[in-house]
C-alpha positions as CSV (number, residue, x, y, z in Angstrom):
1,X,142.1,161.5,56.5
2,X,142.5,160.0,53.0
3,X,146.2,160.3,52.5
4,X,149.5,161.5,53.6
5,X,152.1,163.7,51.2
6,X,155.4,163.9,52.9
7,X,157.8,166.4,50.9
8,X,161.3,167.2,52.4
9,X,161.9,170.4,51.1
10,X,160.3,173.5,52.3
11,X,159.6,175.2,48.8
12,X,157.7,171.8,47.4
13,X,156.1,171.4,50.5
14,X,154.4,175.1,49.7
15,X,153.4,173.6,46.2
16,X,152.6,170.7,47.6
17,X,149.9,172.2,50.2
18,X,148.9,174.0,47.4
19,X,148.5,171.6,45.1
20,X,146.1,169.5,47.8
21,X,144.2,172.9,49.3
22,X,140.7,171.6,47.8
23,X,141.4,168.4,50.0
24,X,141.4,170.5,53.2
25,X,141.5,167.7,55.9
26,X,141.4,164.7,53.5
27,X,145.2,164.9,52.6
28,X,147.6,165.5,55.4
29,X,150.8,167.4,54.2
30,X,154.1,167.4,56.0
31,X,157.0,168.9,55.6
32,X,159.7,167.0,56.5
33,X,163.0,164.8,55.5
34,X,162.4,161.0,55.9
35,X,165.1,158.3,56.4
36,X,164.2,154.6,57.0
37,X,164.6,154.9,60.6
38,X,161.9,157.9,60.8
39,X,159.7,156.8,58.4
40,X,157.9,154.2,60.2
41,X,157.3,156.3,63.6
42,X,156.4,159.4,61.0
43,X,153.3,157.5,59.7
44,X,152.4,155.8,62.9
45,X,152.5,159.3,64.4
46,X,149.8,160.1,61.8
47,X,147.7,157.4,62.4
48,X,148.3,155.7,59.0
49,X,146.1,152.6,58.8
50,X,148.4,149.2,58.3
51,X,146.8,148.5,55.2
52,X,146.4,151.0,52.5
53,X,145.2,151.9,49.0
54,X,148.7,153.2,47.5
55,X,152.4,153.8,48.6
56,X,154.2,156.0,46.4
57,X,157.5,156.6,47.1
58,X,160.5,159.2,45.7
59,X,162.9,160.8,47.4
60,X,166.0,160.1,45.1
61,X,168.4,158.8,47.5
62,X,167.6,155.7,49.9
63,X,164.0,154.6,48.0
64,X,164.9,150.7,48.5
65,X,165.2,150.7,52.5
66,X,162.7,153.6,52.6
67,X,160.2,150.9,50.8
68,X,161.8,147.9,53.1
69,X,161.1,149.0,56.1
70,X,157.4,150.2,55.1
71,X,156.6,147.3,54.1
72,X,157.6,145.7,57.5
73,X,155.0,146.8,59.2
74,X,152.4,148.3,56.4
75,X,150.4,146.8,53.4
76,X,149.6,148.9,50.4
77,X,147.7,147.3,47.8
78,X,149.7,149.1,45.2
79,X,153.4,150.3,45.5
80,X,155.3,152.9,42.9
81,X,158.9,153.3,43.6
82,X,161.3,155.5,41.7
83,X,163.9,153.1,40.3
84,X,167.3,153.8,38.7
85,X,166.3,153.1,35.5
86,X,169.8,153.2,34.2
87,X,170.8,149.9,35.4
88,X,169.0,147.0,33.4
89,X,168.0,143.3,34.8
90,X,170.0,141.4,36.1
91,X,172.1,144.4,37.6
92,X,171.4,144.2,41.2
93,X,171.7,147.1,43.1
94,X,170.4,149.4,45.8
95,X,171.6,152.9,46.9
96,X,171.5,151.7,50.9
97,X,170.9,154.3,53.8
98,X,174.1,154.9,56.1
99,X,173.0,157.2,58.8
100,X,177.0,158.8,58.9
101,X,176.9,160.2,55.7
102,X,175.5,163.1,53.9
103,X,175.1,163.1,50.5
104,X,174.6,166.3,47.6
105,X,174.0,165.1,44.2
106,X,172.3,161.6,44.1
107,X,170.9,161.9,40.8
108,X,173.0,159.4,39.0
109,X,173.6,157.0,42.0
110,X,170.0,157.2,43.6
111,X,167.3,154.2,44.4
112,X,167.6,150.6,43.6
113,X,167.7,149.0,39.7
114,X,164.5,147.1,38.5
115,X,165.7,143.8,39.4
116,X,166.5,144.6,42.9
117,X,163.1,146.3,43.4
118,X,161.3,143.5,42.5
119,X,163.5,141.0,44.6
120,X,162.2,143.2,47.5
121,X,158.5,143.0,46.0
122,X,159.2,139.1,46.4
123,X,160.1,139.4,49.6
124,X,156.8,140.4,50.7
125,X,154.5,139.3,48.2
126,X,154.1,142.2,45.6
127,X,154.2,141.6,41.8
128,X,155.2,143.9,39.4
129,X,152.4,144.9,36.9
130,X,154.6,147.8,34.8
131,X,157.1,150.2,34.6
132,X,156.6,154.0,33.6
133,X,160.1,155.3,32.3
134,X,161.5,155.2,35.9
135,X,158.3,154.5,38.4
136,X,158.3,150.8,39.2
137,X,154.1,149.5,40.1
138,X,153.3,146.8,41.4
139,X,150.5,145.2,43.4
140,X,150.1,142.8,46.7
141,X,149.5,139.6,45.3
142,X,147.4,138.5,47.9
143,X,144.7,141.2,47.3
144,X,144.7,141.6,43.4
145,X,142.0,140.0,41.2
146,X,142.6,137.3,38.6
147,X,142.2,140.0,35.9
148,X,145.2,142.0,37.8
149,X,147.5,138.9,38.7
150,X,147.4,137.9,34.7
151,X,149.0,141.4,34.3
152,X,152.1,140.4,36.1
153,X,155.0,140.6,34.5
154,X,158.8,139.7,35.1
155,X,161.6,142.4,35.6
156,X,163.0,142.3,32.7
157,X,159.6,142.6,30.5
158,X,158.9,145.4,32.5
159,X,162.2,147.3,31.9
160,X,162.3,146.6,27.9
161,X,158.8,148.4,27.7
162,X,158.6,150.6,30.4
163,X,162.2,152.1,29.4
164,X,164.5,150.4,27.2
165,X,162.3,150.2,24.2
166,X,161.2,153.5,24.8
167,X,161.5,155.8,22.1
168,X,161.2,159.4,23.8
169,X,163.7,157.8,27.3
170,X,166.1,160.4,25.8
171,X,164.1,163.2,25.7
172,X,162.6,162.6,29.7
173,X,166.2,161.5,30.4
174,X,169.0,163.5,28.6
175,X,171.2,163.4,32.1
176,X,171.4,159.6,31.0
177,X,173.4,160.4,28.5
178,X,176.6,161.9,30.9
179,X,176.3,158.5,32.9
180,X,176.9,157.0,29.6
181,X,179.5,158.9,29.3
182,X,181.3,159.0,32.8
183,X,181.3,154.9,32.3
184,X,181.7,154.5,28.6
185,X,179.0,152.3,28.0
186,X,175.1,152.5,27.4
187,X,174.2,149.7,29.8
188,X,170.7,149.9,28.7
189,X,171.5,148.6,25.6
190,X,173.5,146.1,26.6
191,X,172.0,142.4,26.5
192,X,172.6,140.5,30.0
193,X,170.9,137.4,29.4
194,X,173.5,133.8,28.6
């Protein structure tokens, strides 16, 4: 097996499967919803090595504790997390599992900001090496080269080009625009720095 694809719902799972059916026994797709405290015993389940080429991760709710408790007991080289990319450095803040609730519509509340993402990276010794409108990369420092370790770069230089500074973010991104709206204020714009 060369990968695992884990989609939670049942019609992207099809296109999923379909999507990977030239990879017949080199990509194992499952169809099921992941929380932090399944997530771990899913992939041991599968036999997923501890260390690992690339951890992608998207599910538009719980992304940062999802990531967290990976991490705890697997090591990607490379990690791409969907961020909340309305929610500029130094805004720290995580959408956090509760296993009590249900949720509908996390679109405008879902994941973790930049900066709290790569306080996590931190934490276990990723840097972040870009951002892609609202996918987050970043590598295991312990692993990269020289030539990837002098692409390194801080939250904040990450979010002005990967989104801010982005001239099209409006046109991948027009449900930005009723945040902006529900809070009266284009935070993206805003300059947190003293």
């Amino acid at each position: 097996m060369d990968g695992i694809s884990i989609e939670g719902g049942r019609k992207r799972a099809y296109e999923m499967l379909g999507a990977y059916a030239e990879l017949t026994g080199q990509i194992t797709c499952i169809n099921a919803y992941v929380n932090p405290l399944t997530i771990n015993e899913l992939l041991n389940s599968l036999g997923c090595p501890k260390q690992f080429d690339l951890l992608s991760i998207d599910i538009d709710s719980f992304d940062y504790d999802i990531t967290d408790n990976v991490l705890s007991q697997y090591r990607p080289f490379i990690i791409c997390n969907e961020i909340n990319e309305r929610l500029p450095p130094p805004i720290r803040y995580a959408f956090l599992y509760d296993k009590e609730k249900t949720y509908r519509d996390l679109t405008m509340i879902s994941s973790a900001s930049v900066m709290t993402m790569s306080e996590l990276y931190d934490k276990y010794g990723y840097g972040i090496i870009a951002l892609e409108y609202n996918n987050l990369i970043a590598v295991d420092l312990n692993q990269a080269t020289e030539d990837i370790l002098s692409r390194v770069i801080s939250p904040q230089k990450a979010y002005e080009s990967g989104y801010k500074n982005k001239a099209d973010k409006n046109t991948y991104f027009p449900w930005n625009n009723s945040f902006i709206e529900r809070i009266g204020v284009d935070l993206t714009d805003k300059d947190f720095t003293d």
